[in-house]
C-alpha positions in Angstrom: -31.0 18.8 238.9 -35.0 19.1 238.3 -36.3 20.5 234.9 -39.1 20.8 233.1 -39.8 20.5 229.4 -42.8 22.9 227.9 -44.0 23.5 224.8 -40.5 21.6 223.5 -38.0 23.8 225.8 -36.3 22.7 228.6 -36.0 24.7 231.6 -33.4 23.3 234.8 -34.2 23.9 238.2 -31.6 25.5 240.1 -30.4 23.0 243.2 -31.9 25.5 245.7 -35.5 24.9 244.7 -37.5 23.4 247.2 -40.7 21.2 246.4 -43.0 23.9 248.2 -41.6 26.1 245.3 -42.2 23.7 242.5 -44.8 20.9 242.4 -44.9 18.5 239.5 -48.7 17.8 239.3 -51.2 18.2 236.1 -52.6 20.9 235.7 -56.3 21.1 235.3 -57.8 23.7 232.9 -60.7 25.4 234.5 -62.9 28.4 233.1 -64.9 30.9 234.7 -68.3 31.1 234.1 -69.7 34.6 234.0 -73.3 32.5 235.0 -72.4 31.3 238.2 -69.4 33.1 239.1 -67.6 30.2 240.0 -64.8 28.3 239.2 -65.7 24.8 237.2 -63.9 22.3 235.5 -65.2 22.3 231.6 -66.2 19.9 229.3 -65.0 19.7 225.8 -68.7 20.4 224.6 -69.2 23.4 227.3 -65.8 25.0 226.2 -66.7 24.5 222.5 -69.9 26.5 223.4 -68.7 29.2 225.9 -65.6 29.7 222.8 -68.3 31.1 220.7 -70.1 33.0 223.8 -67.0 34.8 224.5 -66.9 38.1 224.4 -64.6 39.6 222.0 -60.9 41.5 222.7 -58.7 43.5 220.6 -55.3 43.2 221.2 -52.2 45.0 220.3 -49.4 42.7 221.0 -46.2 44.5 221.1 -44.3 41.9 223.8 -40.9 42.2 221.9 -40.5 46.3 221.8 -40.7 48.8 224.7 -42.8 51.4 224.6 -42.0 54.4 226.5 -44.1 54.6 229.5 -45.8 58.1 229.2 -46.7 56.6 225.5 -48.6 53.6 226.3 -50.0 55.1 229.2 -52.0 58.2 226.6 -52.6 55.0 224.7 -54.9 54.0 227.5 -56.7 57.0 228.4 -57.0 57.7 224.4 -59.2 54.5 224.3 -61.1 54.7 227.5 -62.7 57.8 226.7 -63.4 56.2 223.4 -65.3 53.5 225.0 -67.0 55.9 227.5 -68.7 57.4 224.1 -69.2 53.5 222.5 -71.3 52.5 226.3 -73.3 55.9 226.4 -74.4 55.1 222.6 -75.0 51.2 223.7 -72.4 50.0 220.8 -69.2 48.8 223.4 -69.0 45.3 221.9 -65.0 44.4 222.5 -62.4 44.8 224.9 -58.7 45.8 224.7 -55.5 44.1 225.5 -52.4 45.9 225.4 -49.0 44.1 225.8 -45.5 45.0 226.0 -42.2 46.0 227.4 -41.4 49.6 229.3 -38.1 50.9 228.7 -36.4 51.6 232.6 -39.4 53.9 234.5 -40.7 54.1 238.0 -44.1 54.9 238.7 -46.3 55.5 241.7 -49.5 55.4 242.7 -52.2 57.7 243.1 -51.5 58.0 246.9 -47.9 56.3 246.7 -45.7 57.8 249.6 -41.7 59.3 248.1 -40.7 57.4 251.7 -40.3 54.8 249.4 -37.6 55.9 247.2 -34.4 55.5 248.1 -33.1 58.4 246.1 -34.0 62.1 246.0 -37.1 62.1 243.9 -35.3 65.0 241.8 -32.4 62.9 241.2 -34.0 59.8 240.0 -31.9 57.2 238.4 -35.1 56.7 235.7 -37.6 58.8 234.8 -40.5 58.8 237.5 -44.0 59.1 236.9 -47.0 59.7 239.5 -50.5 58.0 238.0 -54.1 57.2 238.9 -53.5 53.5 239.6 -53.5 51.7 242.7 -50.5 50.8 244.9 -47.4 51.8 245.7 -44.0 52.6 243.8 -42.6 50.0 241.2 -40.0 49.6 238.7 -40.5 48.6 234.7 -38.1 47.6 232.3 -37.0 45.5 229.8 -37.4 41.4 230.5 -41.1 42.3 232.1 -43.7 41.6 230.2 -46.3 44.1 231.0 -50.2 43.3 230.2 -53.1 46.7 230.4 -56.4 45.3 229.7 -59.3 47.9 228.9 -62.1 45.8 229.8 -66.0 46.6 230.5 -66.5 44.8 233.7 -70.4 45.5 232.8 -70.1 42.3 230.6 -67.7 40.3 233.2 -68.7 41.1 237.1 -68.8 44.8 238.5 -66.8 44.2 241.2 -62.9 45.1 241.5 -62.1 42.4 244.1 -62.9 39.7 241.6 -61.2 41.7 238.8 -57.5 42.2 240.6 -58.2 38.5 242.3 -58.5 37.3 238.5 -55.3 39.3 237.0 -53.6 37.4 240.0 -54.9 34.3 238.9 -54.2 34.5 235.1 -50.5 34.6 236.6 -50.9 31.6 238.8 -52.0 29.9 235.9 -49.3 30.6 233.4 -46.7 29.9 236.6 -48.1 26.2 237.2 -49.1 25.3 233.8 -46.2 26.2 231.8 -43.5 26.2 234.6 -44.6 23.9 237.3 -44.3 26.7 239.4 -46.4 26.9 242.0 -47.2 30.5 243.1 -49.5 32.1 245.5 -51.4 35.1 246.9 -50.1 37.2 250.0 -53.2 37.6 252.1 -54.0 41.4 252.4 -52.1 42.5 249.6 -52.0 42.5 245.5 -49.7 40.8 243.5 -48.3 37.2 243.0 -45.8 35.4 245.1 -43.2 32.0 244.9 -42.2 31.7 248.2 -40.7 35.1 250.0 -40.3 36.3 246.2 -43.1 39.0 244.5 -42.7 38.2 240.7 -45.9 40.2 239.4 -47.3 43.3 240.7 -50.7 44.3 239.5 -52.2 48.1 240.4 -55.5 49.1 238.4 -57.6 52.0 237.6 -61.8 51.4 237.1 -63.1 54.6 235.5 -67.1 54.6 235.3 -65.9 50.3 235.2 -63.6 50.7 232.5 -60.5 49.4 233.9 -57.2 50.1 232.9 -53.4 50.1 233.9 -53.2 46.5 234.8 -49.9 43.4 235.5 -46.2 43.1 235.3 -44.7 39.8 235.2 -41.3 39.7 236.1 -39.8 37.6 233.2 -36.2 37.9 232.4 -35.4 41.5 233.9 -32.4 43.3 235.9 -33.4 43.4 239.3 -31.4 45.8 240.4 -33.3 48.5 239.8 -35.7 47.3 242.8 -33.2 48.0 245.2 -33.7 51.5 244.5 -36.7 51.7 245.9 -39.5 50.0 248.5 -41.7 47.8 245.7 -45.2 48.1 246.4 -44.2 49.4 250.1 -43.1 46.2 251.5 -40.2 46.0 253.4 -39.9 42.7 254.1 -40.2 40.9 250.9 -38.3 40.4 248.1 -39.0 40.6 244.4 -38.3 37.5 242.2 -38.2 36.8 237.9 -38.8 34.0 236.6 -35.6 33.5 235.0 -34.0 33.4 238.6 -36.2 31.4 239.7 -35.8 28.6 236.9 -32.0 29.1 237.1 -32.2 29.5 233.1 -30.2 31.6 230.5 -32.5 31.6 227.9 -34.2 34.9 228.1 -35.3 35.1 224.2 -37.0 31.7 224.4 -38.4 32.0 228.2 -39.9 35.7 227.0 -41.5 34.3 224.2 -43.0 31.5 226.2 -44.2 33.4 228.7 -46.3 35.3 226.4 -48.0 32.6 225.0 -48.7 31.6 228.0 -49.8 34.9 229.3 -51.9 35.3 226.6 -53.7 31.8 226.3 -54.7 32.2 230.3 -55.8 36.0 230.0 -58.4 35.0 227.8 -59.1 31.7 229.3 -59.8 33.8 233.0 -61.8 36.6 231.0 -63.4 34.0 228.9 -62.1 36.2 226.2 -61.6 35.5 222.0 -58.6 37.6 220.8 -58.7 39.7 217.8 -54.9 41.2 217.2 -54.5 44.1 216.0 -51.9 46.8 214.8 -51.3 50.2 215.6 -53.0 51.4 212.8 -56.3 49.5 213.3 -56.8 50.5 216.6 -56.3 54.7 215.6 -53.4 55.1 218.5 -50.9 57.6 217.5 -47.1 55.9 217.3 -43.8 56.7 218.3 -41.8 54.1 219.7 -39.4 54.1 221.9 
């Protein structure tokens, strides 16, 4: 049996993986250079100067509790009509990361059709919410960790095909250089795939190009909740974690190192330098779920 060690855990392969699922190869760190708008392979002086270029990002990192859905999603609005007031006064200087964990909720898209639910929308299993993002229906819950940047795509590239085509590759990333997984995009559609499996789904909102909603990256949830519904509209695929995938039944430790590694990539993609912050410091009224 294959495995892979990371950041001092070990992680088997389950006999079933194939080598077009998982390539052992090193991984080469590349940044994006808001100059060129091009992928490039840095040097340890050009990092060391585009570190202290990057443009700073608050971020409320709450990975190991789950915030009701409703809650984080006021949390969002709350701070991009603060930042519509910050760019019409010129003083916008950082972005926002907000990560977490949903309780059980299914959502839907601004234009998401109830033909696919599997259940009378008046009898839903979990509670259901319609929103302004993008997409189709989709399922959150505990063992995803979900990531909603608030970012002014003035300062990074006004253009929402590079934005969702970078949230995809933040996951790639974190995928290959902490699993050896290599994933990959679906040609016409959003999200991230290993194989026939979809193990993040991203759907966005860009208000005046303030973005918001964001990425769920299957981790260590319950997939059965999926089969309650038509994920992201597509019939014939099926959705993946990556604790199935690694065969693994270490959810504590595989959560916690897939946030690092979610983290680390997010800001190396957005050329980003985190400044965490708490509840408190960022004026967003609490109540946990």
């Amino acid at each position: 049996m294959m495995s892979i060690i990371n950041l001092g855990i070990v992680f088997p392969f389950p006999p079933h993986m194939c080598q077009e699922k998982v390539q052992h190869r090193p991984f080469h760190c590349v940044g994006f250079s808001k100059d060129a708008q091009i992928y490039h392979g840095e040097t340890k002086e050009a990092a060391r100067i585009s570190h202290h270029a990057r443009r700073r990002c608050e971020c409320l990192d709450l990975h190991k509790q789950r915030i009701a859905y409703m809650e984080a999603w006021s949390w969002q609005k709350l701070l991009v009509r603060r930042r519509h007031i910050l760019i019409e006064r010129d003083e916008d200087h950082s972005d926002t990361l907000i990560v977490l964990q949903h309780p059980p909720v299914y959502t839907l898209g601004t234009s998401s059709s109830e033909k696919y639910l599997n259940f009378d929308i008046q009898n839903s299993p979990y509670d259901i919410h319609r929103t302004e993002r993008g997409g189709e229906v989709t399922y959150h819950g505990p063992g995803q960790l979900v990531m909603y940047p608030i970012l002014n795509l003035r300062y990074h590239k006004m253009d929402l095909h590079w934005y969702l085509r970078s949230l995809e590759e933040v996951i790639i990333r974190v995928l290959l250089s902490t699993f050896s997984i290599k994933a990959s995009r679906l040609e016409g559609f959003t999200g991230v795939w290993v194989g026939n499996h979809k193990v993040a789904a991203i759907g966005i909102r860009v208000s005046r190009w303030l973005t918001y909603h964001g990425l769920a990256l299957n981790v260590t949830p319950d997939l059965t909740p999926f089969q309650h519904i038509v994920p992201c509209g597509l019939r014939d695929r099926e959705v993946g974690s990556l604790k199935e995938l690694l065969g693994t039944t270490e959810d504590a430790t595989l959560m916690d190192v897939a946030h690092k590694s979610l983290i680390k990539e997010f800001s190396e993609v957005f050329q980003l330098s985190l400044d965490y912050k708490s509840i408190s410091e960022l004026d967003l009224p609490e109540g946990r779920s």
